[in-house]
C-alpha positions as CSV (number, residue, x, y, z in Angstrom):
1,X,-20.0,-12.2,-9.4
2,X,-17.6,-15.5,-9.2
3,X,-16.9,-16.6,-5.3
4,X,-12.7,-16.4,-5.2
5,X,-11.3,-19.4,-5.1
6,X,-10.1,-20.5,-1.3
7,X,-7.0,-22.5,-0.6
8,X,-6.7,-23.6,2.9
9,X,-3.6,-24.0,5.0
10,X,-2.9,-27.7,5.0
11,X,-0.2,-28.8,7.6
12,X,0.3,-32.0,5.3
13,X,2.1,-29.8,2.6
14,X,5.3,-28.1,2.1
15,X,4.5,-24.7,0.6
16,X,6.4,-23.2,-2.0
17,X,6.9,-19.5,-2.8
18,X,4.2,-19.9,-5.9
19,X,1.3,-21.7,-3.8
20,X,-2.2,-20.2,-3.4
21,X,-2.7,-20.0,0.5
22,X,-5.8,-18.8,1.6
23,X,-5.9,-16.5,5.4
24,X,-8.2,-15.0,7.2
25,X,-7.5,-11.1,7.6
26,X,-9.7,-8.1,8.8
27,X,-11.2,-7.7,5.5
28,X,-12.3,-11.6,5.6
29,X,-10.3,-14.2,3.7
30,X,-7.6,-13.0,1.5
31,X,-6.0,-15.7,-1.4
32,X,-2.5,-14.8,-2.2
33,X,0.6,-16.4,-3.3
34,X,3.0,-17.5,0.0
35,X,5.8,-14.9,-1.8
36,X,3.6,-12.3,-1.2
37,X,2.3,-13.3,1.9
38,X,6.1,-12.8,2.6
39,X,5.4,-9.4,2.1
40,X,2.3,-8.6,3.2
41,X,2.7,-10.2,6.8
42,X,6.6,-11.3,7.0
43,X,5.7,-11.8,11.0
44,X,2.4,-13.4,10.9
45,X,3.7,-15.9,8.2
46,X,6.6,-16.6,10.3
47,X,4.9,-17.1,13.3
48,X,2.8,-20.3,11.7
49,X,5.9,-21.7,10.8
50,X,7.6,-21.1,13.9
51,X,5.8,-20.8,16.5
52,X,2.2,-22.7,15.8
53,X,4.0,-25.0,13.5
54,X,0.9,-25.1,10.9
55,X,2.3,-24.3,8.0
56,X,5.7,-26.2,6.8
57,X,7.3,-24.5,3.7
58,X,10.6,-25.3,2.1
59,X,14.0,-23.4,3.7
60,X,15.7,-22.2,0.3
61,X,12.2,-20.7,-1.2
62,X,10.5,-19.0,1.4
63,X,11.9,-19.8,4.4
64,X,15.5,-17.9,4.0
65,X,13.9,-14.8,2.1
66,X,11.4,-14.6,5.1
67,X,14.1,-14.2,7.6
68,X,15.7,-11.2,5.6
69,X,12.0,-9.4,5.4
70,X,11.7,-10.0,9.2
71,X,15.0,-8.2,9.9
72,X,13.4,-4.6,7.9
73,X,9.8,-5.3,8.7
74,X,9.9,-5.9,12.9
75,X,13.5,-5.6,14.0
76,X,12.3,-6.1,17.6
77,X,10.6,-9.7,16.6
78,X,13.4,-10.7,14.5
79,X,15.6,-9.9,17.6
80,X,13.6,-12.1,20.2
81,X,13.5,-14.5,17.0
82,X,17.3,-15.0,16.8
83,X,18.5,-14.5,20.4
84,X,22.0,-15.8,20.3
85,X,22.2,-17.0,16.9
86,X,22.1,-13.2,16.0
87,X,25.3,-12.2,14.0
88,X,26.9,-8.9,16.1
89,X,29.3,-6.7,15.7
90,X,32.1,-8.0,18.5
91,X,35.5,-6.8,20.0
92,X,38.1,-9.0,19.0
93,X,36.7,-10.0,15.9
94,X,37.4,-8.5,12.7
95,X,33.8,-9.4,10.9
96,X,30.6,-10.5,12.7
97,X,30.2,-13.5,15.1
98,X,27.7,-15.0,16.4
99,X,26.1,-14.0,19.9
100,X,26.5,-17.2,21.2
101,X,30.3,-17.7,20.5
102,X,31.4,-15.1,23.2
103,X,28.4,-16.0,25.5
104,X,29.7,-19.7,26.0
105,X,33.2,-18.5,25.6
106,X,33.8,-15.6,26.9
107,X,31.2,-14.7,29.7
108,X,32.4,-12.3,31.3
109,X,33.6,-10.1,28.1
110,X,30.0,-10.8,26.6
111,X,28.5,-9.3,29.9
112,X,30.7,-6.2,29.8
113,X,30.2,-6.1,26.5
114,X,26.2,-6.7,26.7
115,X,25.3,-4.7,30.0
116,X,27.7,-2.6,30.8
117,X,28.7,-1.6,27.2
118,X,25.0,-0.7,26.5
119,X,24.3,-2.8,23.9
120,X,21.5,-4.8,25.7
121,X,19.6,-3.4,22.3
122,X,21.6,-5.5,20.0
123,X,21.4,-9.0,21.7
124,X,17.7,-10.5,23.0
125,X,19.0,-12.6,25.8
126,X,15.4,-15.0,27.3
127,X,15.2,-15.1,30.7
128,X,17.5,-18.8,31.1
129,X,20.1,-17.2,28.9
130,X,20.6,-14.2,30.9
131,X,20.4,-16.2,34.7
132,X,22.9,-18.9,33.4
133,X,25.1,-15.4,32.0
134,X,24.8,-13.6,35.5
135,X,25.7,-17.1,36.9
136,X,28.8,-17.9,34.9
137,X,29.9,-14.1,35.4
138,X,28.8,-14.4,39.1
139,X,31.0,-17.4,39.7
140,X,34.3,-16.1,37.8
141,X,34.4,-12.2,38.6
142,X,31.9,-11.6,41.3
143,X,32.6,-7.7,41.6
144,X,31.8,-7.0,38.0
145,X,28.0,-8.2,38.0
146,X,25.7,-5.1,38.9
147,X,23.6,-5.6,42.1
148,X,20.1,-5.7,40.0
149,X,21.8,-8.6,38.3
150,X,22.7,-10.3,41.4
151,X,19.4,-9.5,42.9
152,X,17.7,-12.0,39.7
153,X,19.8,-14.7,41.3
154,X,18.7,-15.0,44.5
């Protein structure tokens, strides 16, 4: 029986959809192309890019379809992933926008909109973005922040 061929992650290259890349998995280590890593582990792959910043691949090929596979495979990661640069469904605005337009823009719509119009779901807000939200909304309409978000401040 012929040992598989192993192609280690080297953080020298830029890694194209068709490249052999060779991970370790529960089975031991598993040789695929990076397309179908895409596939196989959409969060895992995106994560060494990301994250750990081991494995460099080029934007147009596997970068951009990776993103779109995020969104169906872990909507929760993608979510945390894209914070504020997540495109949402707005009033006021006849297609998309993104989060961060009516954050910086509009505070205190953005906080009706995010916590008191229930849609805390739709927008992953880390814990800076959310104290320098309550602040803003603190400082320009003090009645309309809710005492648990007050109580974050202090």
């Amino acid at each position: 029986m012929e040992a598989e061929a192993l192609f280690p992650l080297d953080p020298e290259k830029v890694y194209y959809s068709m490249d052999e890349l060779t991970l370790d998995t529960d089975e031991g280590p598993v040789t695929m192309k990076v397309g179908a890593w895409l596939n196989a582990d959409p969060v895992r792959i995106h994560r060494m890019i990301v994250k750990d910043k081991v494995l460099q691949v080029d934007s147009f090929e596997v970068l951009n379809p990776l993103v779109s596979k995020l969104r169906r495979a872990d909507p929760d990661y993608y979510k945390r992933f894209m914070g504020l640069q997540l495109i949402i469904d707005y009033p006021g605005y006849s297609t998309g926008i993104l989060a961060k337009i009516p954050y910086e823009n509009d505070p205190v719509g953005f906080y009706k909109w995010w916590r008191k119009g229930k849609h805390e779901d739709k927008v992953y807000l880390s814990l800076g973005n959310r104290i320098r939200l309550f602040q803003k909304v603190s400082m320009m309409e003090p009645k309309m922040i809710l005492k648990k978000d007050l109580k974050m401040l202090q």
